[in-house]
C-alpha atoms as an extended CHARMM CRD file, in Angstrom:
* protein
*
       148  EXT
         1         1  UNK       CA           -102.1310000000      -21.0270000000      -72.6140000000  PROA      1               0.0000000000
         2         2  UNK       CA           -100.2490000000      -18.2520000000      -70.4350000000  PROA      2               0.0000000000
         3         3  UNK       CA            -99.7520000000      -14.6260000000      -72.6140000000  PROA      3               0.0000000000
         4         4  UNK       CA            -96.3290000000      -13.3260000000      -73.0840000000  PROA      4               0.0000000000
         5         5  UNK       CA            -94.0000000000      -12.9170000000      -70.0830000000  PROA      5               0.0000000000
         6         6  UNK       CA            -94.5370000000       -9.6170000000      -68.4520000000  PROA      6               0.0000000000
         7         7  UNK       CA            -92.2270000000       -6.8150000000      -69.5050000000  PROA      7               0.0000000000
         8         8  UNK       CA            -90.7020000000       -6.4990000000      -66.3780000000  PROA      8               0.0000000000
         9         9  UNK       CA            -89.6750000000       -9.4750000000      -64.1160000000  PROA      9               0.0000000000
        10        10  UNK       CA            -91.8650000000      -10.3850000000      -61.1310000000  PROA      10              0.0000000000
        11        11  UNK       CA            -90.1870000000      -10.8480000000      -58.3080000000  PROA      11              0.0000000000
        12        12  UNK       CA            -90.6340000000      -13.1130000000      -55.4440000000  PROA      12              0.0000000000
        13        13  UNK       CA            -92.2430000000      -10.6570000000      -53.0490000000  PROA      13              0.0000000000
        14        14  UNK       CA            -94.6380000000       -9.6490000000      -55.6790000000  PROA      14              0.0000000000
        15        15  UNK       CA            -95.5580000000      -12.6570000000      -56.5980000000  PROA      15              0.0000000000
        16        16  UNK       CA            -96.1950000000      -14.3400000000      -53.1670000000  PROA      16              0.0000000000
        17        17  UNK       CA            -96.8300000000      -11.6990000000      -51.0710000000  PROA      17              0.0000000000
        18        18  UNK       CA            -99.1900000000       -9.6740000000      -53.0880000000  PROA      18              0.0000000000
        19        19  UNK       CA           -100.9650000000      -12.2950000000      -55.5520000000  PROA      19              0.0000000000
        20        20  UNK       CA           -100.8110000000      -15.4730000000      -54.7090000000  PROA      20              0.0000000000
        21        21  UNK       CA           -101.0130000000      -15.2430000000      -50.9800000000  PROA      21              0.0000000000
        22        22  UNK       CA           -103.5070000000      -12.9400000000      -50.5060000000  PROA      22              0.0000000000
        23        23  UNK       CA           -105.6290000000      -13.5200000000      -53.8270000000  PROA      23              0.0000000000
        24        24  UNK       CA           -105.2290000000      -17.7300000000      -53.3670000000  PROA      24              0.0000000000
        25        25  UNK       CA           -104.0890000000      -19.4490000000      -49.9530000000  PROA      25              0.0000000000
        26        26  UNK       CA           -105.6050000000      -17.2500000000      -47.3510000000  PROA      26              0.0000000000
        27        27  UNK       CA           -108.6670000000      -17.2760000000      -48.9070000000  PROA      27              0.0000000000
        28        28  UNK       CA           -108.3540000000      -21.0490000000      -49.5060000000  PROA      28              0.0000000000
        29        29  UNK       CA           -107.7200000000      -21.4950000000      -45.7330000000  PROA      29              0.0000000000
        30        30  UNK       CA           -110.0180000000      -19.2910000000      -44.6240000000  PROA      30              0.0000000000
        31        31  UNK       CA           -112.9820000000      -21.3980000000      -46.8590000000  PROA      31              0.0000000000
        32        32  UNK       CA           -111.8680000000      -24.5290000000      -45.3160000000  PROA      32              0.0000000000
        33        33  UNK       CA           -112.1770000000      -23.0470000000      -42.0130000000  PROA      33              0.0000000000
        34        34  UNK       CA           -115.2220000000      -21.9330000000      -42.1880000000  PROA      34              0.0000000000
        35        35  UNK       CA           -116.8140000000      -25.2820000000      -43.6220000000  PROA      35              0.0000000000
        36        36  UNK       CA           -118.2480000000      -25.7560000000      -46.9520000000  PROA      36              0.0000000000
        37        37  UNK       CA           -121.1600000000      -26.8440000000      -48.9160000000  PROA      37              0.0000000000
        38        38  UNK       CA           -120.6670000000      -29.8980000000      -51.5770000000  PROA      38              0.0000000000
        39        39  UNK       CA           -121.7890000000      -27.7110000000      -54.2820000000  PROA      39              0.0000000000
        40        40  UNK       CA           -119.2300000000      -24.7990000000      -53.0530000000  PROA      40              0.0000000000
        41        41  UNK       CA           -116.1520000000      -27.6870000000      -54.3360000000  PROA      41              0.0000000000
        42        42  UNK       CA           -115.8980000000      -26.7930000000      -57.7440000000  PROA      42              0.0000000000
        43        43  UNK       CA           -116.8250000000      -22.8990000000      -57.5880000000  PROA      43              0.0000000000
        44        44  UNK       CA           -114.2400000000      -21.8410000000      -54.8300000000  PROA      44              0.0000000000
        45        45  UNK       CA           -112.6460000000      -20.0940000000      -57.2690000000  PROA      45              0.0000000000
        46        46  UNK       CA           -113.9340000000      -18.2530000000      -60.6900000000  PROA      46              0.0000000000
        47        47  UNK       CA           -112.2740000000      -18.5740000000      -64.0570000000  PROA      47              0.0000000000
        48        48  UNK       CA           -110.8320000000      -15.5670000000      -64.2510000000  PROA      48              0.0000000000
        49        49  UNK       CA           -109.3450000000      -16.1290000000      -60.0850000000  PROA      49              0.0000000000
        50        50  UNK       CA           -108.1980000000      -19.4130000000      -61.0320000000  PROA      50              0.0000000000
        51        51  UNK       CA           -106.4430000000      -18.4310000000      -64.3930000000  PROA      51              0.0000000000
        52        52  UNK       CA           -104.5910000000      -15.6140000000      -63.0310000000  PROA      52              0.0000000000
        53        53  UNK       CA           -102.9310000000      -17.0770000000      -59.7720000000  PROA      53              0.0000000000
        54        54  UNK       CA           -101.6540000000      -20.0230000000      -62.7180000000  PROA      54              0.0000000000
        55        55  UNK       CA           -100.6820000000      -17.2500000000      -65.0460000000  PROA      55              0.0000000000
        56        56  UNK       CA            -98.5640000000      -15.4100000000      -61.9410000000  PROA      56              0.0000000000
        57        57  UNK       CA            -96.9710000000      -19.1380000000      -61.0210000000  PROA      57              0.0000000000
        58        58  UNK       CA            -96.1850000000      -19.9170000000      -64.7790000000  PROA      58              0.0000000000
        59        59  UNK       CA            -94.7610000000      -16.4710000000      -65.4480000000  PROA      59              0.0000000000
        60        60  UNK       CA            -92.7170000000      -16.9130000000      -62.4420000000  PROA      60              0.0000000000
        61        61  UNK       CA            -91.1900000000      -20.5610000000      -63.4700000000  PROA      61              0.0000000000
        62        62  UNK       CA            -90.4860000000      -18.8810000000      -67.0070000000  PROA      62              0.0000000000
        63        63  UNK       CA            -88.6320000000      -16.2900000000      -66.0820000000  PROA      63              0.0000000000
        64        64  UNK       CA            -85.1120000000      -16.1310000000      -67.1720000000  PROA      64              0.0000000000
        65        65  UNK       CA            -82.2210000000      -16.9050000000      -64.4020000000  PROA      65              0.0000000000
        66        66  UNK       CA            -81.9530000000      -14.9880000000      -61.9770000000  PROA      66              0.0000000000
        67        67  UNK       CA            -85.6190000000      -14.3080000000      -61.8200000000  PROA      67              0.0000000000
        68        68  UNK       CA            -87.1720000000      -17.9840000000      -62.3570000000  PROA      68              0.0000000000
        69        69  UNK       CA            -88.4930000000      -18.9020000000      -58.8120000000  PROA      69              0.0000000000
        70        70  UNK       CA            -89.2430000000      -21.8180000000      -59.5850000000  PROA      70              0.0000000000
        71        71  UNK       CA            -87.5860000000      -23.8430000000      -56.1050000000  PROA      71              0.0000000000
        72        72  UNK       CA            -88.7350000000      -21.0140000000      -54.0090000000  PROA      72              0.0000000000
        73        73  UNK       CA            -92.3050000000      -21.3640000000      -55.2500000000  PROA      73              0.0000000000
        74        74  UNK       CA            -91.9320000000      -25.4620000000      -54.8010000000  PROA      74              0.0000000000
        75        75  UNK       CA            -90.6440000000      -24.0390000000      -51.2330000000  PROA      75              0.0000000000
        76        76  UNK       CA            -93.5010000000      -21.9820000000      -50.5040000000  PROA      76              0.0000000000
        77        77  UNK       CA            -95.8740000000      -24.5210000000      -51.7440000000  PROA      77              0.0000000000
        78        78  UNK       CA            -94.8410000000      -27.3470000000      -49.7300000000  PROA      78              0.0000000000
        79        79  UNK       CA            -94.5190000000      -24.6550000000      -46.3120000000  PROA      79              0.0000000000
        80        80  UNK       CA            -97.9180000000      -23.7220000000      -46.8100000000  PROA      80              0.0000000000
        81        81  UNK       CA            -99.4970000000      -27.3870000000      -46.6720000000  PROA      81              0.0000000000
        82        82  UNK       CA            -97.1380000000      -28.3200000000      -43.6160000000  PROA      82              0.0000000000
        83        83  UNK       CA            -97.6300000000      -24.8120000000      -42.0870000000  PROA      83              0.0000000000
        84        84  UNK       CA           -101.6290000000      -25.4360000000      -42.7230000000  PROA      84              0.0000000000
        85        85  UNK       CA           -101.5870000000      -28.8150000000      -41.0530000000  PROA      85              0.0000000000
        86        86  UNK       CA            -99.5160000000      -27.5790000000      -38.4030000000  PROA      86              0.0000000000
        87        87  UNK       CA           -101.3950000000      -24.4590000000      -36.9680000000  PROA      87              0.0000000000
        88        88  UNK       CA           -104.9530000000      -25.4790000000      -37.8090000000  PROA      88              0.0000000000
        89        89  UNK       CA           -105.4100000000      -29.5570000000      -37.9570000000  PROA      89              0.0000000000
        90        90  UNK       CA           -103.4940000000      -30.3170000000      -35.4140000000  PROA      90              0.0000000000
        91        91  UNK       CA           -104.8460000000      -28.3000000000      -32.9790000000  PROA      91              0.0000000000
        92        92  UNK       CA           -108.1760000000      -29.3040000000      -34.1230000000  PROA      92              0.0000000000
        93        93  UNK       CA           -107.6340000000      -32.5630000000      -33.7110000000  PROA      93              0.0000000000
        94        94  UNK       CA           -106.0480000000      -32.4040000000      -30.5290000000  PROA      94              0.0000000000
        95        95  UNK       CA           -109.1470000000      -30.7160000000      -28.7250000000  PROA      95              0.0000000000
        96        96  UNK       CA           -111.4020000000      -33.8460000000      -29.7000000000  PROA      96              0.0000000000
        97        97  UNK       CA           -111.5990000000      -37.3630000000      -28.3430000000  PROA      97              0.0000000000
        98        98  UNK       CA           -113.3960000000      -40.5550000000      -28.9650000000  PROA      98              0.0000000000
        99        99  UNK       CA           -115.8810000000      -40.5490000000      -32.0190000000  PROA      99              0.0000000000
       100       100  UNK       CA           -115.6580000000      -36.5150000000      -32.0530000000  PROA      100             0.0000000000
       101       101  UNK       CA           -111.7080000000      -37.5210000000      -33.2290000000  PROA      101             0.0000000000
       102       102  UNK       CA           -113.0970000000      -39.2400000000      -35.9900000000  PROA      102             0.0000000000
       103       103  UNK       CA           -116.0210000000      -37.3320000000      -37.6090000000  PROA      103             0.0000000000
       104       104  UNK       CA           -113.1020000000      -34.4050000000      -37.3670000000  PROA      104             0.0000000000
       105       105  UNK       CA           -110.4480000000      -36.7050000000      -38.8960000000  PROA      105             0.0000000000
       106       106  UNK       CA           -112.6990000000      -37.5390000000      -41.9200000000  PROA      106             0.0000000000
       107       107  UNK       CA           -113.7500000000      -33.3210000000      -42.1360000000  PROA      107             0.0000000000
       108       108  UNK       CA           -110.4130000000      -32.2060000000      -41.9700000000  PROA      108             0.0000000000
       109       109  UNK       CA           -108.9100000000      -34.9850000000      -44.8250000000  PROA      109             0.0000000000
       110       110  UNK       CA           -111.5670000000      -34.1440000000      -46.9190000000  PROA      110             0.0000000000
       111       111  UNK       CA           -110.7220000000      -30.4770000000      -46.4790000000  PROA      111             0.0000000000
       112       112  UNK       CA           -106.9640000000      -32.0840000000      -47.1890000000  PROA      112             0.0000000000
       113       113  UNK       CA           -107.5990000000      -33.2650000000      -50.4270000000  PROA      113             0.0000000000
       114       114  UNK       CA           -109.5540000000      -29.8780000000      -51.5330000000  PROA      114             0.0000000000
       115       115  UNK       CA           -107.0330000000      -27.7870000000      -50.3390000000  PROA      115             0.0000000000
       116       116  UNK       CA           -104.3350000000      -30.3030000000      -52.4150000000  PROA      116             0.0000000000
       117       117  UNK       CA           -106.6560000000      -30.0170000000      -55.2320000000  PROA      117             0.0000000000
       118       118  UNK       CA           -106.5150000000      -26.8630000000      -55.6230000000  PROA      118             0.0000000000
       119       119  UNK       CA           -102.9780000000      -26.5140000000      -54.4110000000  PROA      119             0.0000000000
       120       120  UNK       CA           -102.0890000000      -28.5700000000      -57.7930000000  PROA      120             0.0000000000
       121       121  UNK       CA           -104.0560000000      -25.9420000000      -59.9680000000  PROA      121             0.0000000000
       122       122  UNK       CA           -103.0510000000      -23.4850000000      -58.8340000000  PROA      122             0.0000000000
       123       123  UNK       CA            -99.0640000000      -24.7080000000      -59.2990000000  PROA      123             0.0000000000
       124       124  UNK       CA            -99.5120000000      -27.2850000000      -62.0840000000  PROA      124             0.0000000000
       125       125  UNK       CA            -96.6240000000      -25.6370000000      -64.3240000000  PROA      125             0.0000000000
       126       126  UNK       CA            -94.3270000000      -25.7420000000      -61.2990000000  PROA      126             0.0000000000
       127       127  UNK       CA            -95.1300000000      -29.4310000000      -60.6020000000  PROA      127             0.0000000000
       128       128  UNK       CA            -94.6340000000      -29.9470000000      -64.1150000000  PROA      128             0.0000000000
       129       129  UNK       CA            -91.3790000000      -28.0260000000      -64.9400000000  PROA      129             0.0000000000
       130       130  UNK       CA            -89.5420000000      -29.0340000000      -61.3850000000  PROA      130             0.0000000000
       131       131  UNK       CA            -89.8930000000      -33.0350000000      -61.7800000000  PROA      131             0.0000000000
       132       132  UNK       CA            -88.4870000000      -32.3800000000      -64.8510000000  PROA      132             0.0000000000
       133       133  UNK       CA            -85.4500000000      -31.0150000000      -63.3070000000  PROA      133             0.0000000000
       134       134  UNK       CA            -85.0870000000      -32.6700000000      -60.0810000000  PROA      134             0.0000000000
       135       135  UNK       CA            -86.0530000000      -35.4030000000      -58.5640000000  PROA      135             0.0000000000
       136       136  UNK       CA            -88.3640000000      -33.8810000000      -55.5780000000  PROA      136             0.0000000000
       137       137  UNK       CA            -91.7620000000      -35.3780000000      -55.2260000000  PROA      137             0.0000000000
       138       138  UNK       CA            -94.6370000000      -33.7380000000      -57.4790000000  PROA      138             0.0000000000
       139       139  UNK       CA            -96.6080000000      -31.0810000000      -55.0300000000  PROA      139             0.0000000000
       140       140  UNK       CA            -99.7100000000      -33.6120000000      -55.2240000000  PROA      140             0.0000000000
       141       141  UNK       CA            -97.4900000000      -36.2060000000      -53.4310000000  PROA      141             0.0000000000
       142       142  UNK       CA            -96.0730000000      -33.5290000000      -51.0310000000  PROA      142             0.0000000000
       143       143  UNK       CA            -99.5350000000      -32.4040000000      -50.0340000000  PROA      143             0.0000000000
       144       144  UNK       CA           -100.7300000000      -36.3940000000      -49.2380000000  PROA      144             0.0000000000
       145       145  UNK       CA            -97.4760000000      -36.6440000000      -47.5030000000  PROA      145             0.0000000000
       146       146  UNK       CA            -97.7320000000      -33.8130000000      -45.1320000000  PROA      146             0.0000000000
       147       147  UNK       CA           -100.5620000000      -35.5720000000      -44.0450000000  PROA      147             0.0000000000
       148       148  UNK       CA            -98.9950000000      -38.4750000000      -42.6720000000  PROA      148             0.0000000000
């Protein structure tokens, strides 16, 4: 699926701070944020988006010792959904009461389980290659967890 590892390693800072940052979680927040249509689900991000923030993860969980960053990206991944949760649902939920709570309960889950859904694209080799080599929970359970 992925092409050949890159010629020269990427590095941590390139790969989160300049790709899959900017280029996947920001704009995956900001979406969220903003609200949504039901046919927007599916098309928040193209092909060609999609394929190279999972081509940038992969070639980053391939790379030989001591450039595989793998655990930091697990790291990163599971700060972002906790982060998330903690600077923007919480507050959100705090400023409502009575049935307000709930209709923004069941808008900000169901932004929960987008933003998990595409949380596991986007790191479905890491999910895959770190269960195989430790015992952590899979980022899919991570991201439901979070929300408890």
């Amino acid at each position: 699926m992925a092409s050949a590892p890159p010629p020269n390693p990427i590095t941590i800072e390139e790969g989160w701070e300049k790709e899959i940052l900017p280029k996947a979680i920001l704009p995956l927040e900001r979406i969220l944020n903003e609200g949504l249509q039901d046919r927007q689900r599916r098309d928040l991000f193209g092909p060609r988006e999609y394929v190279h923030i999972y081509t940038i993860c992969y070639n980053m969980c391939t790379q030989r010792n001591p450039f595989n960053w793998s655990e930091p990206l697990y790291q990163k991944h599971n700060e972002t959904i906790s982060d998330y949760l903690t600077r923007t649902v919480l507050p959100s939920l705090r400023n409502h009461h009575k049935e307000y709570l709930l209709v923004e309960v069941k808008r900000r889950w169901e932004n929960h389980k987008i933003m998990n859904e595409w949380m596991r694209k986007f790191f479905m080799y890491l999910d895959r290659s770190s269960r195989s080599r430790c015992t952590t929970w899979s980022n899919r359970t991570w991201c439901r967890r979070c929300w408890l």
